[in-house]
C-alpha positions as CSV (number, residue, x, y, z in Angstrom):
1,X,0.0,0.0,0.0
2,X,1.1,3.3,-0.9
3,X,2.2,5.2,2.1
4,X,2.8,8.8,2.9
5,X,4.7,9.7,5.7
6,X,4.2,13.4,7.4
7,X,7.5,15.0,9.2
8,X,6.8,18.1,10.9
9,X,9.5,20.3,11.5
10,X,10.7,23.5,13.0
11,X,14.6,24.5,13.7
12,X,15.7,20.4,12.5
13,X,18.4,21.3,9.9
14,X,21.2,19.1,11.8
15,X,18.4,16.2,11.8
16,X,16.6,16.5,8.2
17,X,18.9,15.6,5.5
18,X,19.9,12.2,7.6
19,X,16.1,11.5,8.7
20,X,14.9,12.1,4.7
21,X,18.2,10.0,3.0
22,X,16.9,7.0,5.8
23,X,13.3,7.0,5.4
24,X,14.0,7.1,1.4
25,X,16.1,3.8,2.1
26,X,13.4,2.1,3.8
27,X,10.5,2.9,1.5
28,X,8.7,1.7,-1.4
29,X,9.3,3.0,-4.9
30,X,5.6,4.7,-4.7
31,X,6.0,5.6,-1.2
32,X,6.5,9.6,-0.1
33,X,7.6,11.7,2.5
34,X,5.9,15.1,3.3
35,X,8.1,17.9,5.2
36,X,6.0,20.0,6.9
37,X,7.8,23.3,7.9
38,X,6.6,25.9,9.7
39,X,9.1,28.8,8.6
40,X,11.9,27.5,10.8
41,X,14.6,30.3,11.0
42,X,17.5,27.6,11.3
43,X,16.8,27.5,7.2
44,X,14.7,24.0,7.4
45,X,12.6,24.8,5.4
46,X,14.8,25.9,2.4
47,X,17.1,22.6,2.6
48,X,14.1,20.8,2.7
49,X,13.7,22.2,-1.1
50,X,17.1,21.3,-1.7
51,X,16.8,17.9,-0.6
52,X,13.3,17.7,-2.4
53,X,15.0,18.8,-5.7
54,X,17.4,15.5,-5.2
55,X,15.4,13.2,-3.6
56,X,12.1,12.4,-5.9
57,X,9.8,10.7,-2.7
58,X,10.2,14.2,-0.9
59,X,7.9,16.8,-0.9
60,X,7.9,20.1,1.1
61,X,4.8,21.9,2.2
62,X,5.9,25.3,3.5
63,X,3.6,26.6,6.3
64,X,3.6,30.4,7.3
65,X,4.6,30.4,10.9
66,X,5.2,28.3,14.4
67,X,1.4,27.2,15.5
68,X,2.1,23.9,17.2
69,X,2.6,20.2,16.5
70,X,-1.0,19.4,16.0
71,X,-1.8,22.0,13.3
72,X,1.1,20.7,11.1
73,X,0.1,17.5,11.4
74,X,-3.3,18.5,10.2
75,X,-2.2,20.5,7.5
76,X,0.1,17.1,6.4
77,X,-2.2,14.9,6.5
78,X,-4.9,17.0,4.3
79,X,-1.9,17.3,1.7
80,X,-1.8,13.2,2.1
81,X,-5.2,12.5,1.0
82,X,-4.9,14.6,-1.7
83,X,-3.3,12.3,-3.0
84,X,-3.4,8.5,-3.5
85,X,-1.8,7.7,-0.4
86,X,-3.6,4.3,1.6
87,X,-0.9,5.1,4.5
88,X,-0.1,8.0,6.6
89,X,2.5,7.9,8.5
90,X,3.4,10.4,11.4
91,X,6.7,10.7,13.1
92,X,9.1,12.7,15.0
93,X,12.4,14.6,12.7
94,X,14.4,14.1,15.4
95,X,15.7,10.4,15.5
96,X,13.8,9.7,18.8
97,X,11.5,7.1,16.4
98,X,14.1,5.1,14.6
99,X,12.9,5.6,10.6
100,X,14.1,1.5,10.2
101,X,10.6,0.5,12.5
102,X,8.4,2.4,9.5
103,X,8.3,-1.4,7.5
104,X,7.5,-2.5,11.0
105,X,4.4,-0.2,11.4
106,X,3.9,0.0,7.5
107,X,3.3,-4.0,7.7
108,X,1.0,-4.3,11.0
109,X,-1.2,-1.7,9.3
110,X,-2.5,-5.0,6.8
111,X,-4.6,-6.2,9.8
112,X,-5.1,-2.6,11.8
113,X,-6.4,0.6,10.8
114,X,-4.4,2.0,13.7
115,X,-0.8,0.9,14.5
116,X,0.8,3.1,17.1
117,X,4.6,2.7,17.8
118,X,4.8,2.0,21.6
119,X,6.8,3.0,24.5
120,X,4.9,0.9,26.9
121,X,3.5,-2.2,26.0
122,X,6.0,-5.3,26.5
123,X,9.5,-4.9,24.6
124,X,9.0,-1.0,24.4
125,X,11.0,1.8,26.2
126,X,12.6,4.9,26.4
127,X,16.9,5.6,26.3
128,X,18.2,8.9,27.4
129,X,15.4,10.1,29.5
130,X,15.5,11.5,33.2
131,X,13.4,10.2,36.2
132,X,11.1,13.2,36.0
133,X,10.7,13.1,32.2
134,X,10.1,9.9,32.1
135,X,7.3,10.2,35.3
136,X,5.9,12.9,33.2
137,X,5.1,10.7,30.0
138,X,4.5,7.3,31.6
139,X,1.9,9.2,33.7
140,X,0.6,11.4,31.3
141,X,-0.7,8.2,29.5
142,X,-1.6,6.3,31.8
143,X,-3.5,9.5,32.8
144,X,-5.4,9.7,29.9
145,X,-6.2,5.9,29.5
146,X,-7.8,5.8,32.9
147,X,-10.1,8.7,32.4
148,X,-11.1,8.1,28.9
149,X,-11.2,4.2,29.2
150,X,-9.7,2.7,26.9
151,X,-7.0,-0.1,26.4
152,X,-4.3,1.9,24.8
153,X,-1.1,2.3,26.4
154,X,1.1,4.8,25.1
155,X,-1.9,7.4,24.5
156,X,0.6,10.3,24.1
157,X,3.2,9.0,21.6
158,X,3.4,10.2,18.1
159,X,4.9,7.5,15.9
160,X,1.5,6.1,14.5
161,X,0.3,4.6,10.8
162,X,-3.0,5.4,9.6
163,X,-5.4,3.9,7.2
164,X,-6.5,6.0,5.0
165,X,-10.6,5.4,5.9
166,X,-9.6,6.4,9.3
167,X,-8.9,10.0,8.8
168,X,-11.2,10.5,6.3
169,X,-13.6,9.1,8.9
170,X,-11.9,12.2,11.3
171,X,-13.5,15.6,11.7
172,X,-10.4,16.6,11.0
173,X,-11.7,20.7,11.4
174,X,-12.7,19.7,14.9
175,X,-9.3,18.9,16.1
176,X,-7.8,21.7,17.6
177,X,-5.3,20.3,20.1
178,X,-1.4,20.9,19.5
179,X,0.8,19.0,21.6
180,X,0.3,15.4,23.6
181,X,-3.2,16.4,23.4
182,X,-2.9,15.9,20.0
183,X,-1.8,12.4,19.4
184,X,-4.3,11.5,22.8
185,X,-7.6,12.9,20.9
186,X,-6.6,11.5,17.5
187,X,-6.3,8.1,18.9
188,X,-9.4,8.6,21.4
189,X,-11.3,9.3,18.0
190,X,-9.8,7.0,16.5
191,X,-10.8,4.3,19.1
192,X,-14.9,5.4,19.5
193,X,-15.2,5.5,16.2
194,X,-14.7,1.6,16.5
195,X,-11.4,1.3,14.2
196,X,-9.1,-1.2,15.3
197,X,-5.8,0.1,17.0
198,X,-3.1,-2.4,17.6
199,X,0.6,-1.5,19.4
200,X,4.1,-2.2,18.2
201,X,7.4,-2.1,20.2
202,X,9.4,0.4,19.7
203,X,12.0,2.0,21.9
204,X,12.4,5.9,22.1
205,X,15.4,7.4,22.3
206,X,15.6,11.1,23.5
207,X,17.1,13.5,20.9
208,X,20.7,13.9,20.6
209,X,21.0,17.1,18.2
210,X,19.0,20.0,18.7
211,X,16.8,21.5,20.9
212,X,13.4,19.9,22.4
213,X,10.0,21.2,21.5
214,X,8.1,20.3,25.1
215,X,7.3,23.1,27.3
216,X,4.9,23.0,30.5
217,X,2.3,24.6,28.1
218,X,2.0,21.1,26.5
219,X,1.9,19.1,29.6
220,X,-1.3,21.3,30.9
221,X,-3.3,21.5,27.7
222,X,-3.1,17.4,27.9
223,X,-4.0,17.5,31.5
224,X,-7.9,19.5,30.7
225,X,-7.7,18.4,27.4
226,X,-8.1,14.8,27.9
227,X,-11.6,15.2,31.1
228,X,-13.0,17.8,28.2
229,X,-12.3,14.6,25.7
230,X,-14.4,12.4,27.8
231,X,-17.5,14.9,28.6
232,X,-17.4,15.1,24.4
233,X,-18.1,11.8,24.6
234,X,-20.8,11.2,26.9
235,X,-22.3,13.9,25.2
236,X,-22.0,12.2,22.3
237,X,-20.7,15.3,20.8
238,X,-17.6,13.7,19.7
């Protein structure tokens, strides 16, 4: 299946060209990749062009300013169904989802129409992380899973494969989250719209070049993002 694979980025010059020249090595001949920059000032955005100019599975969608994770995502994976994709793939720029596990995710989406690369489920993990950061995201799911009741356990992370169907199935324009809160409601919707989401393995590794994106403004939308989720929901206004 065709597959499209969105890759936000913002200030990820050190990271891009390595991250695009491994994804292209992994993928199909029909597959793409989708940089989504939001005017980084490190010049992303304009080696992005370079790269695309080289590289014929890259494509570059240029984005006016910094407005969060979640609104790039958006914006990617409207440009995705434009096209013939059956896949959509989202992942992190910066290494800390290892581009060799997309076959991995690409593959389990043949019997999902959800696959979400997973921290904690059995053979997961995280490298480089501190106590507090990694209290902050093991709780932040689990967080999330016990108010909103469902089975997933890495609620927060953002390496995921999508079939097609599912965000067509989306409102998309309702989405308005932009960090964790993001990649919790996506797979919340996801899950009560009765699609099937299965978990993969996959170990996280913190960053090694550049500078992180998470700020305490992130960590609080998620926290009444996720009980405002939930009354949707019972409303049946989700």
């Amino acid at each position: 299946m065709r597959t499209c694979v969105c890759l936000p980025t913002y200030n990820e010059r050190e990271n891009l060209e390595p991250m695009l020249r491994a994804l292209v090595g992994v993928l199909g001949p029909a597959d793409r990749v989708l940089v989504i920059d939001d005017n980084s000032p490190d010049g992303t955005g304009e080696l992005a062009d370079r790269l695309a100019a080289e590289l014929d599975a890259v494509e570059v969608l240029h984005r006016p300013r910094k407005q969060g994770l979640g609104p790039a995502y958006l914006a990617g994976f409207r440009r995705a169904l434009e096209t013939d994709a059956e896949l959509i793939v989202e992942m992190d720029c910066d290494f800390s989802h290892d581009p060799q596990d997309v076959p991995r995710l690409v593959a389990a989406a043949a019997d999902a129409d959800l696959v979400l690369g997973s921290r904690y489920v059995p053979g997961g993990g995280v490298e480089n992380w501190g106590a507090i950061r990694r209290a902050i995201s093991w709780g932040g799911s689990l967080y999330a899973r016990l108010v909103l009741g469902v089975p997933v356990r890495d609620l927060t992370g953002g390496f995921k494969c999508f079939r097609r169907p599912v965000l067509e199935a989306l409102p998309l324009g309702q989405v308005h989250s932009r960090g964790y809160a993001f990649q919790i409601e996506l797979t919340y919707r996801a899950c009560r719209n009765g699609f099937r989401v299965v978990e993969l393995p996959i170990r996280f590794v913190d960053r090694v070049v550049g500078g992180s994106k998470m700020s305490r403004a992130i960590v609080l939308e998620a926290i009444w993002k996720v009980p405002l989720l939930r009354l949707a929901a019972l409303r049946g206004t989700l």
